[in-house]
N, C-alpha and C positions, 0 to 999 in steps of 0.2 A: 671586739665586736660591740660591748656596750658603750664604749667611748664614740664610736660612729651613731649607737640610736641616740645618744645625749645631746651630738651634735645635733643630727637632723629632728631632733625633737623641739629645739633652740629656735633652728635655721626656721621651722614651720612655725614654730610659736610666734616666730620674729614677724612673718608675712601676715599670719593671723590677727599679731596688734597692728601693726600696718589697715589691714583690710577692717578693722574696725572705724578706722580714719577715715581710710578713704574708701569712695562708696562701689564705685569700679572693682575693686579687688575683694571678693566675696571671702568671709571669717572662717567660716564654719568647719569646711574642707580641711583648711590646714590647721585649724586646734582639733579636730577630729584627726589628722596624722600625725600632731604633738601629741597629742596625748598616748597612740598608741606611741610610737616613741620611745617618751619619756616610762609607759608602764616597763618595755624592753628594758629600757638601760637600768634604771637606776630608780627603788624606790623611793628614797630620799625627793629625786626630783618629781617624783611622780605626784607625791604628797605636797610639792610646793606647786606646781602647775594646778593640781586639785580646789588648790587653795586660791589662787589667781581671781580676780573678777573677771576676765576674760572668760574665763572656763565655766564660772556661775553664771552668768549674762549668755552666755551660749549653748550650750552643751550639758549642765547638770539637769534640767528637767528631761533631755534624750536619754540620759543613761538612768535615770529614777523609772520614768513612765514609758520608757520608747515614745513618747511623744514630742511634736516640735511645733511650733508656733511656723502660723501660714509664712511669714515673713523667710524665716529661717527654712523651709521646703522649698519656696520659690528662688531664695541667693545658690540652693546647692544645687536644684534640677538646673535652673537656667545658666551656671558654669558648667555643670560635668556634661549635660545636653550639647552646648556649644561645642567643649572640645572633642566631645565623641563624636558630632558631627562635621569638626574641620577635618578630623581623623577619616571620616567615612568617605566625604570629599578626595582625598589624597592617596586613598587606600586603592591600589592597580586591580586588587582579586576580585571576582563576583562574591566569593565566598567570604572575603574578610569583607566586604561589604554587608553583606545579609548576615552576618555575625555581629557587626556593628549596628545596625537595626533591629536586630534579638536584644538585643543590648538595652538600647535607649528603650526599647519598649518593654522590658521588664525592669527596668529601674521607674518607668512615671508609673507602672504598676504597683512596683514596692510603697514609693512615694506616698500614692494616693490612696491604697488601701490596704496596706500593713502598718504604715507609722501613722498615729492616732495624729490628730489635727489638734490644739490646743490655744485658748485665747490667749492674747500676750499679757502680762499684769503689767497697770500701769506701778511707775514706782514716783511718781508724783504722789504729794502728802493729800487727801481729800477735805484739807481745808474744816473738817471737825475737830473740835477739842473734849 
């Protein structure tokens, strides 16, 4: 079993740098499921993903302060938003319906007023010496 969270910790890290690239495919999601992942499988790799700039440029200020930069709230609501809404779309039940709009509206809830909001630092040099 830890040979499968290794892979899929990989396979998401992999779309994660990807999604850093390209601006279409949002980051966060999937180094937020490398990461669990990688803690499943293996601490070795846990400790190297930890270490990654991917996972510092994204994800270490969520897991220090529960906090995220507006930027990074807006790429995860407006993916997980979208496919729980093509989901809702597609969905035959009344009831998986109104379960999926239980859904998305305790997630913009969570969003917006459990995980703190947080400015982004710039990491440009400010030109002082």
């Amino acid at each position: 079993m830890k040979i499968l969270y290794i892979v899929l910790g990989f396979l998401f890290f992999g779309l994660g740098a990807i999604g850093a690239l390209v601006p279409v495919l949002p980051t966060t999601p999937f180094l937020l499921l490398a990461s669990f992942f990688f803690a499943k499988g293996s601490d070795r790799f846990n400790r190297w993903f930890m270490n990654t700039s991917l996972y510092k440029n994204h994800l270490e200020s969520f897991y220090e302060s529960r906090s995220m930069t507006r930027k990074t709230k807006v790429s995860l609501l407006t993916f997980a938003t979208s496919m729980m809404l093509l989901s809702l779309y597609f969905m035959p039940s009344i009831y998986g319906k109104i379960f999926m709009i239980c859904m998305i509206l305790f997630l913009h809830y969570y969003f917006h007023f459990r995980i703190r909001t947080i400015r982004e630092t710039s990491s440009e040099p400010s030109g002082r010496l």
